[in-house]
N, C-alpha and C positions, 0 to 999 in steps of 0.2 A: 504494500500500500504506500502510494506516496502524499504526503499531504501539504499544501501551498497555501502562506498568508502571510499576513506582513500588517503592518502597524497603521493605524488612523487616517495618519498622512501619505501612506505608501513610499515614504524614503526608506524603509526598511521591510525585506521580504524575506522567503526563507522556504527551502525542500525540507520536508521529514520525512524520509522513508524506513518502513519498519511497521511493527505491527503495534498497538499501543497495547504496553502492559497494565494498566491501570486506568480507568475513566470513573473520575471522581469527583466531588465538590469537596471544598475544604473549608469550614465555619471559624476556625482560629480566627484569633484578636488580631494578629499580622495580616492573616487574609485580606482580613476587612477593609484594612489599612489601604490596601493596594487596589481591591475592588471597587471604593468608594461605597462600603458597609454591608453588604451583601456576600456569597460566599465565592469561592472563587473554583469555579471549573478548569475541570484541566485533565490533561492525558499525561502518563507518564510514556516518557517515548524511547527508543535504541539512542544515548549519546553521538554514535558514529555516524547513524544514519541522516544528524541533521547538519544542516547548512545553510549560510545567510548566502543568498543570488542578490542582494543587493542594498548598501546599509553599511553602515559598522555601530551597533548600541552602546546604549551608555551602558556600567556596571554600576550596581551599588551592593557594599558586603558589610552587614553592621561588623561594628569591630568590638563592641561588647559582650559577643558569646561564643561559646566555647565550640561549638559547631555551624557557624554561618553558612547562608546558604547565598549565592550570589543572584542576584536579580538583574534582568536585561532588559532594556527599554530604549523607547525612542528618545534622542536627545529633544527634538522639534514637536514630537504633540503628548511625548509623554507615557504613550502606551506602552505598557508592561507585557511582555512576547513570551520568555522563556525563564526559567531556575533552571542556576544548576546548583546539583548537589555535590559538596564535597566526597572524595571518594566514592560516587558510583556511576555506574554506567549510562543510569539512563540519566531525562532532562521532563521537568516540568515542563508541557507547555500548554498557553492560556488559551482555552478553547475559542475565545472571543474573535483570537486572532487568524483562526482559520476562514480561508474565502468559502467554503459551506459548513459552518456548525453545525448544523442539523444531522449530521453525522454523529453527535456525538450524544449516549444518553447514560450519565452517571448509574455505576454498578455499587457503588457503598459514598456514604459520605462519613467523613473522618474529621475528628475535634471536635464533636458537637457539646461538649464540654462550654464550651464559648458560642453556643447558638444564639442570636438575637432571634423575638418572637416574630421578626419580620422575613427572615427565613424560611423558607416551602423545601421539605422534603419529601418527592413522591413518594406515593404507597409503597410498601413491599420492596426500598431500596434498605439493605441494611446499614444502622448506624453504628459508630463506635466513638467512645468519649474521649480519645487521643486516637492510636493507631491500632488498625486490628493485625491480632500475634499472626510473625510469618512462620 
């Protein structure tokens, strides 16, 4: 599967190919932070399989914790594309950012620990209050 999208303003795009191991929404207090309060969708995808066709993003890696995880965005409108994670293979990426979402329909939602009452979690999606045991 290959999957094509790129950011607000289209100065930044990007191939993901691979099969997504994860399709999730994520309720954490960070989330929110980047979603604009809402939860934040996403695929976890093969690291090797993606790449930016066009763009170079910003980073940002907090430096107050012990595991940070690096965030990519557009420097010009702002949109939030990809994490990555230290030490693993794959990459977070923001569902929003794909040219057809509708592809995509969350299999567990994770963190609901931090769920705001304005949050909708379909029926019969299982939740878990941080992470569920791998």
């Amino acid at each position: 599967m290959t999957l094509t999208g790129g950011c607000y303003c289209g100065e930044l795009r990007y191939e993901s190919e691979g099969e997504p191991m994860l399709k999730a929404s994520c309720h954490c207090r960070e989330c929110q932070y980047i979603s604009g309060g809402g939860p934040n969708y996403f695929m976890l995808m093969p690291k090797d399989g993606f790449r930016w066709t066009s763009g170079t993003p910003k980073q940002y890696t907090r430096s107050d914790l012990e595991n940070p995880v690096t965030r990519e965005f557009c420097v010009n409108c702002g949109t939030h594309v990809r994490t990555m994670l230290k030490g693993r293979d794959q990459i977070v990426l923001k569902v929003g950012t794909l040219d057809d979402p509708s592809i995509f329909e969350p299999k567990i939602a994770i963190y609901t620990v931090d769920i705001q009452p304005f949050h909708v979690i379909a029926e019969g999606v299982p939740t878990f209050e941080r992470l569920p045991a791998r």
